[in-house]
N, C-alpha and C positions, 0 to 999 in steps of 0.2 A: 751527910751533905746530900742534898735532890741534885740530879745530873737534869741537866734541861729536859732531854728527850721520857725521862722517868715521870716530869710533870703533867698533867693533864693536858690533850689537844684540847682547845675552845676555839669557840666561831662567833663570833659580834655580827651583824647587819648593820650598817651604816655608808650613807651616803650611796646607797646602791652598789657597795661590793660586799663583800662577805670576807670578816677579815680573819684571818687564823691569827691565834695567839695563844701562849701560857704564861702563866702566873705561880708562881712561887714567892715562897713566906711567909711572913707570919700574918698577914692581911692587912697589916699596919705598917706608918709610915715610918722612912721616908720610902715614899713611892718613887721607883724609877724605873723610864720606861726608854726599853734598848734600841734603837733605831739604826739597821744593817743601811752599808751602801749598796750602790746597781750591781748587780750580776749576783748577788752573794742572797741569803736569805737569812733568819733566825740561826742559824745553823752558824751564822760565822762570834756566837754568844758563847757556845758551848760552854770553854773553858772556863768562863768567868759568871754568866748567868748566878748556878751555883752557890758561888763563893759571895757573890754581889746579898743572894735573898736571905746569907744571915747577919746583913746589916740592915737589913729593912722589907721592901715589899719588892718583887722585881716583877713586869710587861715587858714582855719579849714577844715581837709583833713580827710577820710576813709583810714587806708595806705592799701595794697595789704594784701588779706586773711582776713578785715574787712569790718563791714558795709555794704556802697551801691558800696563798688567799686568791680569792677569783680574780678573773680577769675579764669585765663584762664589754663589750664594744659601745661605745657611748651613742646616745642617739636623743632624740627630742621626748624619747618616751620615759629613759631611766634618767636624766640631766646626771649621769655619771661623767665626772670629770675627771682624768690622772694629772692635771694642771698644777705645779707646787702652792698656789695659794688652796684650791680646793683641797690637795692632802693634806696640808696643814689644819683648815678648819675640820676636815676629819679625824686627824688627832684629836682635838679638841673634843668634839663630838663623842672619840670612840673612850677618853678616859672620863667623860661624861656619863656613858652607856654604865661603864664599871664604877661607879661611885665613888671614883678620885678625883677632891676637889682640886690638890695642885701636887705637880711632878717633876721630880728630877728627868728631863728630856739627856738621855746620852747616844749625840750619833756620830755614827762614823762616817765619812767622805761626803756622799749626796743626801746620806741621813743626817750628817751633820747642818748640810744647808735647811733640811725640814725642820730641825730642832728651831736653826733662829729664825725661819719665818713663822714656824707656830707660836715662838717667844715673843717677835713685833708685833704678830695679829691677834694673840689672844695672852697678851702678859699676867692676868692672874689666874690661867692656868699653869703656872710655871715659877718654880721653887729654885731652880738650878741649872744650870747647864757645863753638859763634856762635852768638850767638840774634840776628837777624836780624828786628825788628819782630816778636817770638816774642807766642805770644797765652798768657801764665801767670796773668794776675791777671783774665783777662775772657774771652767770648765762649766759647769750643770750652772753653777750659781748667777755665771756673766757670759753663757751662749745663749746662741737662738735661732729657732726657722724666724726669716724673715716674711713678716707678717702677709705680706705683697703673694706669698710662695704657700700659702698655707691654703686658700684653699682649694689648686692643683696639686696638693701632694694629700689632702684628705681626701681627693675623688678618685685617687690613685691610694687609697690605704690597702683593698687587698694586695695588688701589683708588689708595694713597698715594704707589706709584712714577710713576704713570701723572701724578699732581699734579706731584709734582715733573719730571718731563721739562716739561710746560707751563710751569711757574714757572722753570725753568730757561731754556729754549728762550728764553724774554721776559727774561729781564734777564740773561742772561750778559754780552752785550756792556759793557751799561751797569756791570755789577760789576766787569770785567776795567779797567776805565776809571777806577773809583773810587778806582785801587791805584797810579795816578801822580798827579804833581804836576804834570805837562803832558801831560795826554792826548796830542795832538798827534804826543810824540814813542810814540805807542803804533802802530803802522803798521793796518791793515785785514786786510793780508796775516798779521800774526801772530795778530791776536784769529779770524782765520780756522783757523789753524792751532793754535789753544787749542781752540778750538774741536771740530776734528778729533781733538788727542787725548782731549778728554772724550767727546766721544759716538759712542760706538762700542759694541758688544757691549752689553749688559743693564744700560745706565752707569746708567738713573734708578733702577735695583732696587741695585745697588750704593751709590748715592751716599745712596740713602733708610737703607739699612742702617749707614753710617755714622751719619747723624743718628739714627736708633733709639736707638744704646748711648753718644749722648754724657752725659756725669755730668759732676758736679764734681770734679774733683782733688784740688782744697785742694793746689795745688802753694807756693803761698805758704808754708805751713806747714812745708814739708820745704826748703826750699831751705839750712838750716844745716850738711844733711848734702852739700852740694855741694864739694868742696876741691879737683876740676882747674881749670886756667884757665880763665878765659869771657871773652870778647868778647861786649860787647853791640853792637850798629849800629839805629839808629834812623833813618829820615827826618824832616828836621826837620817836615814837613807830611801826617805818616800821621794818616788818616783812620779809619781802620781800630783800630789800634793806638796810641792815643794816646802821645807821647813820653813825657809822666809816667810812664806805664808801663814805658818800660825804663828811663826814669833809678833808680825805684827798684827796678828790679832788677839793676840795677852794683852801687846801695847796698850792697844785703841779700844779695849773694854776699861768698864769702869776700876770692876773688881774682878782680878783673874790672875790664874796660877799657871806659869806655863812648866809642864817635863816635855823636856826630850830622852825620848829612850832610844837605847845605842841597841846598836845590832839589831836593827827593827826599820822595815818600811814603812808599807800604808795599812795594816793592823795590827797597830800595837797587840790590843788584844788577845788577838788569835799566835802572834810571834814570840810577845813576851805575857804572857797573860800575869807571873806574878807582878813584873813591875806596874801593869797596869791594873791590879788591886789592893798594890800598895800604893797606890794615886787616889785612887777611889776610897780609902778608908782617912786618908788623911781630908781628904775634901770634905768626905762625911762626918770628920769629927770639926772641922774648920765648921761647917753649916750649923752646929747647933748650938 
């Protein structure tokens, strides 16, 4: 079995960032492409990456503001956007660059909300969707600077990045923490290594720029026009992402499977990694 980090680093250009990424399996599909939540990087696939590329092709991507992928300041010169509709069509774009006509999107929390707006915006890129403790009906999905405030806090963006590395720098640990169900099994050595990959290069101008252009989606409201398959996965004890919330979004999709996994917060994955590839092998045998 390929361990993630044994697979080749790569780098796409697109959209004016530079996106890190690896690629494992056998080059064929079903193509799926891993999409981490905020704070966390590629890194939080580890366990599962893996075991995922010998059911198909697996993209395990850094999104913008993480990891090894840049983090450019946007301006009139590079029209770089970290706005969720612009990451989205960069998705688009970036499993464009790589010659995958259509992909399994699997995200977790705030990669889960990129998953369904790259699904609304660009539907025949998209074969399937996990939303994985996905954040659609709260937080990243349904907040927002108020448009009125936007651009007195962009003329104050160094002032406000310089905040956020302090605010960060203080509760990273304690937030990486918040996203299990027994810290315990969260090791030192890897909140060390979350760590590493957010702060690097110009992360707090990057991760403020995120926060900048977050809005409301009103993803609620479009979920009718959803009709590939979806896998929900919830922790029964996410904090983060309340269960309610993805039970009714099994509901209010067309076609979808909801697990709740026990002794599990806000990643499955990373907390229970088997039960959350014995989800994933049932869904991929459901898809064909």
């Amino acid at each position: 079995m390929i361990d993630l980090y044994n697979a080749e680093s790569r780098f796409a250009e697109c959209r004016g960032f530079r996106l890190h990424y690896r690629m494992m399996g056998s080059g064929e599909g079903p193509f799926m492409l891993l999409l981490h939540g905020s704070f966390l990087s590629m890194r939080s696939w580890r366990s599962v990456a893996g075991p995922l590329s010998e059911m198909g092709t697996v993209v395990v991507l850094d999104r913008p503001a993480f990891g090894n992928t840049s983090r450019p300041v946007p301006s009139r010169q590079n029209a770089v956007s970290y706005a969720p509709e612009a990451q989205s069509d960069m998705i688009d774009e970036f499993l464009g660059v790589l010659g995958i006509e259509k992909a399994i999107l699997v995200g977790n929390s705030t990669g889960g909300t990129l998953a369904m707006l790259t699904a609304l915006r660009h539907p025949d890129r998209v074969s399937g969707l996990v939303f994985v403790d996905a954040m659609i009906y709260s937080a990243y999905a349904a907040s927002g600077v108020p448009s009125v405030m936007k651009p007195v806090l962009k003329a104050a963006s160094p002032l406000f990045a310089r905040l956020m590395r302090l605010l960060i720098n203080k509760f990273f640990d304690r937030l990486l923490l918040s996203f299990w169900n027994d810290p315990a099994r969260l090791s030192a050595g890897t909140i060390a290594a979350y760590r590493g990959d957010m702060m690097q290069g110009n992360w707090p101008r990057g991760f403020w720029e995120v926060f900048l252009e977050t809005h409301h989606l009103h993803l609620d409201e479009q979920l009718g026009s959803i009709s590939v398959p979806v896998l929900v996965l919830t922790g029964e004890a996410d904090r983060t992402v309340k269960v309610e919330e993805s039970v009714r979004l099994a509901e209010e999709l067309q076609d979808s499977v909801l697990e709740v996994v026990a002794d599990c917060a806000h990643l499955p994955h990373e907390e229970q990694p088997e039960v959350f590839l014995g989800a994933m092998r049932k869904f991929l045998l459901r898809m064909m």
